[in-house]
C-alpha positions as CSV (number, residue, x, y, z in Angstrom):
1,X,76.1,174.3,80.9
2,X,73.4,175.5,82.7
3,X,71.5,177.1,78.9
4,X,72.0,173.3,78.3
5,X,70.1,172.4,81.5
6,X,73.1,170.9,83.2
7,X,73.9,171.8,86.7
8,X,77.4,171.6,87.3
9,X,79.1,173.2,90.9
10,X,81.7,175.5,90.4
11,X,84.0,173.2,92.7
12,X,83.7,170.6,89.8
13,X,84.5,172.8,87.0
14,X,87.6,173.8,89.3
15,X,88.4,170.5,89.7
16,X,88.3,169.6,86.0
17,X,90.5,173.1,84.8
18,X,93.1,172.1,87.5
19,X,94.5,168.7,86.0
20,X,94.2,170.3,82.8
21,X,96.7,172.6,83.2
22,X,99.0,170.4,85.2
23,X,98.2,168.3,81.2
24,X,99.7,171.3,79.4
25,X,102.4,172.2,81.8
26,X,105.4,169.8,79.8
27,X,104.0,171.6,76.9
28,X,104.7,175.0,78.3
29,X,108.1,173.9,79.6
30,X,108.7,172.9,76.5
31,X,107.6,176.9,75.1
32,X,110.2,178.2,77.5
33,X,112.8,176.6,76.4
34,X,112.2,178.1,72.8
35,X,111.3,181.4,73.8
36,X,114.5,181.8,76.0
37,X,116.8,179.5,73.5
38,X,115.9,182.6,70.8
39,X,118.3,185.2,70.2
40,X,116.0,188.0,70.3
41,X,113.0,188.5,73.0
42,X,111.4,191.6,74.2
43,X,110.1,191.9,78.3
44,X,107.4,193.1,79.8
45,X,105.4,192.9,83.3
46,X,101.7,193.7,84.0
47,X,99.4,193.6,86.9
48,X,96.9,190.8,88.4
49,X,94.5,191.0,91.2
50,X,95.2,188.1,93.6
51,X,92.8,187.5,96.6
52,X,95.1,187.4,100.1
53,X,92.5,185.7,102.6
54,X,94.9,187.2,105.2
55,X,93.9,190.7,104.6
56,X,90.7,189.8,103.3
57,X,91.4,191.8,99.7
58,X,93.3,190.9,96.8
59,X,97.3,192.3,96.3
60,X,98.4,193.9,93.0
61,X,100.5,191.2,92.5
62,X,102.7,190.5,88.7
63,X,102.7,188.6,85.7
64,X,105.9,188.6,83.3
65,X,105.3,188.7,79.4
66,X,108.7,187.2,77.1
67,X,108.6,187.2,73.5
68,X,111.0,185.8,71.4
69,X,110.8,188.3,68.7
70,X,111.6,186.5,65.1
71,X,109.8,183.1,66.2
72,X,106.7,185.6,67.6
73,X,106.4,183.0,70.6
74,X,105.3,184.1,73.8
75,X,105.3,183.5,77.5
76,X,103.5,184.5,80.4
77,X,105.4,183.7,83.8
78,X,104.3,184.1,87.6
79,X,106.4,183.5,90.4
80,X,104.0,184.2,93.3
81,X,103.5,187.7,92.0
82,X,106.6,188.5,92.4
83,X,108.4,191.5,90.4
84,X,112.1,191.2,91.8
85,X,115.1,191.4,89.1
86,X,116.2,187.5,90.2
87,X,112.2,186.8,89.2
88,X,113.6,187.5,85.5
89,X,117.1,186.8,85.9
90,X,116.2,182.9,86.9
91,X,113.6,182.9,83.8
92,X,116.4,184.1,81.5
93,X,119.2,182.8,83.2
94,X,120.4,180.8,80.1
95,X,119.5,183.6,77.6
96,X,122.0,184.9,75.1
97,X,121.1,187.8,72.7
98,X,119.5,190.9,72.6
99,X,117.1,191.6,75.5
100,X,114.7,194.6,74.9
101,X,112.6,196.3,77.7
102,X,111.3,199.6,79.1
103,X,113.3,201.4,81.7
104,X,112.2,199.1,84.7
105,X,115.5,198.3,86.9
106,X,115.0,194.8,87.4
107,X,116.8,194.7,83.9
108,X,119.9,196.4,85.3
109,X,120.7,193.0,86.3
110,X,121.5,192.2,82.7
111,X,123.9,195.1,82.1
112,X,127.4,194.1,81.2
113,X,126.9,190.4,80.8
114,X,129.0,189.9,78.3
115,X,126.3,187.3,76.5
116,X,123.5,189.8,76.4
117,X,123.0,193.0,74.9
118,X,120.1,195.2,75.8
119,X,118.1,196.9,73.7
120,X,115.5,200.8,75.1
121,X,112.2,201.1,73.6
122,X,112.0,204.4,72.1
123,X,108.2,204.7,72.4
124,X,108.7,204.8,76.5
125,X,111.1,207.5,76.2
126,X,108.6,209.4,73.8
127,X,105.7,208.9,76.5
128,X,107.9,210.8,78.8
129,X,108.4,214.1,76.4
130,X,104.4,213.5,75.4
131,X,103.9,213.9,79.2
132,X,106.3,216.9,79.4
133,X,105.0,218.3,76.2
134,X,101.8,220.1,78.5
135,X,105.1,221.5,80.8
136,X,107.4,223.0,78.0
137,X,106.0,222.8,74.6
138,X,109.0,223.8,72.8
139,X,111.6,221.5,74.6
140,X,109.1,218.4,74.3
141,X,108.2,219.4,71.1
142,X,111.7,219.3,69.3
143,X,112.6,216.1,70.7
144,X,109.0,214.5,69.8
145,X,110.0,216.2,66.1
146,X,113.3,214.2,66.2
147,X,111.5,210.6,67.7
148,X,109.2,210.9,65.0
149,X,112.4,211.2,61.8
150,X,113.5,207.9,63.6
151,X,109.9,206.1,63.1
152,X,110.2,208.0,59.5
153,X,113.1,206.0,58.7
154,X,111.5,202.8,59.9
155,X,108.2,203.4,58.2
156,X,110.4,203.8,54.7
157,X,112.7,201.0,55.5
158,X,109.8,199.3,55.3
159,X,107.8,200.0,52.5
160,X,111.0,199.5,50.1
161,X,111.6,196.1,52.4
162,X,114.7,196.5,52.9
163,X,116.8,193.3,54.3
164,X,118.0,192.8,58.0
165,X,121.5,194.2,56.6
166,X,119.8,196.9,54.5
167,X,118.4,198.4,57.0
168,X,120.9,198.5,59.4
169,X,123.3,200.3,57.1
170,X,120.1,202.7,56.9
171,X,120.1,203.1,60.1
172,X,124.2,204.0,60.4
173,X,123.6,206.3,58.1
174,X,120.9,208.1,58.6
175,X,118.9,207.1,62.6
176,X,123.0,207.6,64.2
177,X,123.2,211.1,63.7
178,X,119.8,212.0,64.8
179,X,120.5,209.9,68.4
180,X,123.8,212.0,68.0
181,X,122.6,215.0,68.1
182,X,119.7,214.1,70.3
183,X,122.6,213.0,72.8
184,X,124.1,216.4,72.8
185,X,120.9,217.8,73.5
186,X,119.8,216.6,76.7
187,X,123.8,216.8,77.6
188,X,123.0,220.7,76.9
189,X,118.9,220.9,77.9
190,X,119.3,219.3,81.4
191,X,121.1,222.2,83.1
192,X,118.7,224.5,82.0
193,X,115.3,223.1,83.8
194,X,114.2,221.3,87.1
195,X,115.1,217.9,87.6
196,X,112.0,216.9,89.0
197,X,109.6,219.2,86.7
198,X,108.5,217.0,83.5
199,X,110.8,217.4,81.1
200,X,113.5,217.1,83.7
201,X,112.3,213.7,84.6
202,X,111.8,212.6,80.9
203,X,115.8,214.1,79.9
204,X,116.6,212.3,82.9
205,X,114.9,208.8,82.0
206,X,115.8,209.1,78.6
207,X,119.8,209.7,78.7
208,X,120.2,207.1,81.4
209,X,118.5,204.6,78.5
210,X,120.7,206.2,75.7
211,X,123.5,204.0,75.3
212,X,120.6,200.7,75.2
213,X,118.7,202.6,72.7
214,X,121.9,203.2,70.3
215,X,121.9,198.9,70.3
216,X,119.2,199.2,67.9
217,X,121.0,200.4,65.3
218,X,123.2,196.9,65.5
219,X,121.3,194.4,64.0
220,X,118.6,195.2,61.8
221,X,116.2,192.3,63.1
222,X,115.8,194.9,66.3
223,X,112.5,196.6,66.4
224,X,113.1,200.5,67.6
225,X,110.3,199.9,70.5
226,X,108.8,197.1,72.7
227,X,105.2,197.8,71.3
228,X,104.4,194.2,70.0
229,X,105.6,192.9,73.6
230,X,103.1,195.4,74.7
231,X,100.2,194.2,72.3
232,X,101.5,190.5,73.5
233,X,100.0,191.5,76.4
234,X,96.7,193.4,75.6
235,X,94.8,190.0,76.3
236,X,95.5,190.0,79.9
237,X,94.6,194.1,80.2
238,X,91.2,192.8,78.7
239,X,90.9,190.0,80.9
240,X,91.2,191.8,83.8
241,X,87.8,193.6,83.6
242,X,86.2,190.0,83.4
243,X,87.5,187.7,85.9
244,X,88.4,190.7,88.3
245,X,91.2,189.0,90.3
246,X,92.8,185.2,90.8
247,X,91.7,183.6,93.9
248,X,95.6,182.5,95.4
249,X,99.3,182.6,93.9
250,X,98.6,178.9,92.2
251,X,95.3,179.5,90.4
252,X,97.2,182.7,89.0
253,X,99.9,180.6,87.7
């Protein structure tokens, strides 16, 4: 406005984004209810800056991502920053189908409900034994050899675009025996180093994740990691280094 020779407060432009959004908010009601109606979503949380005129600084405070994974819908959900496992179980509250997410406990809250299965993200539990791989090169090594035969079977499965059912059997046959073996091989490895060097905290994180990563191999819709929930969420990473931080909970929202 102001290359146009208009002077406009910022107060007014304030003013004018506010009922705008209150405009859209049926509309993103209405997004919820499709996103969470799918059978199918991947979560993930990042980080905002919110000002707290209390302390006179802003709070890391947390913004929840949802994808619905076929449909590739998304949502973004705040709840006054918060990052609490009933934040996500009221969002999904109604959800039935297959739930994929990092390691993050707040999605504990979701084991053993009988109308959701959960789903690991294979390229979190690789992170681990790439951060491990500087401690014990051999150890990380092997099992970075392994992940990367699974992502070999994807990368086929889809150049010869393979069905849903196609690829599943695929992955019985050939993606089961590597998380098998991989299985008896932290069962084995774990003893043998210190729980809290590296590669004892990456054995650790991965077998308590095992049995959700095995899920993938159940429907062939499932993708083996949570990296296009992750991209889902680049915007916000890049909007960070330009508005810097949200000035309360609502303008967040």
């Amino acid at each position: 406005y102001r290359h146009l020779g208009v002077r406009l407060p910022e107060s007014t432009l304030s003013g004018w984004f506010k009922p705008v959004c209150e405009l859209l908010s049926p509309l993103y009601s209405e997004l919820v209810k499709l996103v969470t109606g799918s059978g199918y979503v991947q979560v993930d949380e990042t980080t905002v800056r919110v000002i707290n005129k209390g302390k006179g600084k802003t709070d890391k405070e947390y913004l929840w991502m949802v994808r619905a994974a076929m449909e590739k819908l998304v949502i973004f959900h705040y709840d006054d920053g918060s990052r609490s496992g009933q934040t996500i179980r009221n969002l999904l509250k109604d959800f039935k189908g297959y739930l994929q997410s990092d390691g993050y406990a707040a999605y504990n809250i979701f084991e053993g409900k009988k109308e959701v299965c959960l789903v690991g993200c294979l390229a979190h539990i690789r992170r681990h034994y790439e951060v491990a791989k500087e401690e014990n090169e051999s150890l990380a090594g092997y099992v970075l050899a392994q992940i990367q035969q699974l992502y070999r079977i994807e990368q086929i499965a889809d150049q010869e675009e393979l069905t849903y059912e196609q690829r599943m059997l695929r992955r019985q046959e050939q993606a089961l025996p590597i998380l098998e073996q991989l299985e008896k091989w932290m069962e084995t490895a774990y003893p043998k180093v210190l729980p809290k060097s590296r590669m004892g905290q990456a054995i650790a994180y991965a077998y308590q994740l095992w049995p959700r990563m095995r899920n993938y191999l159940k429907d062939g819709r499932l993708k083996i990691d949570n990296n296009l929930a992750e991209n889902a969420i680049r915007p916000i990473a890049l909007s960070r280094k330009n508005f810097l931080f949200c000035g309360n909970h609502e303008a967040a929202q």
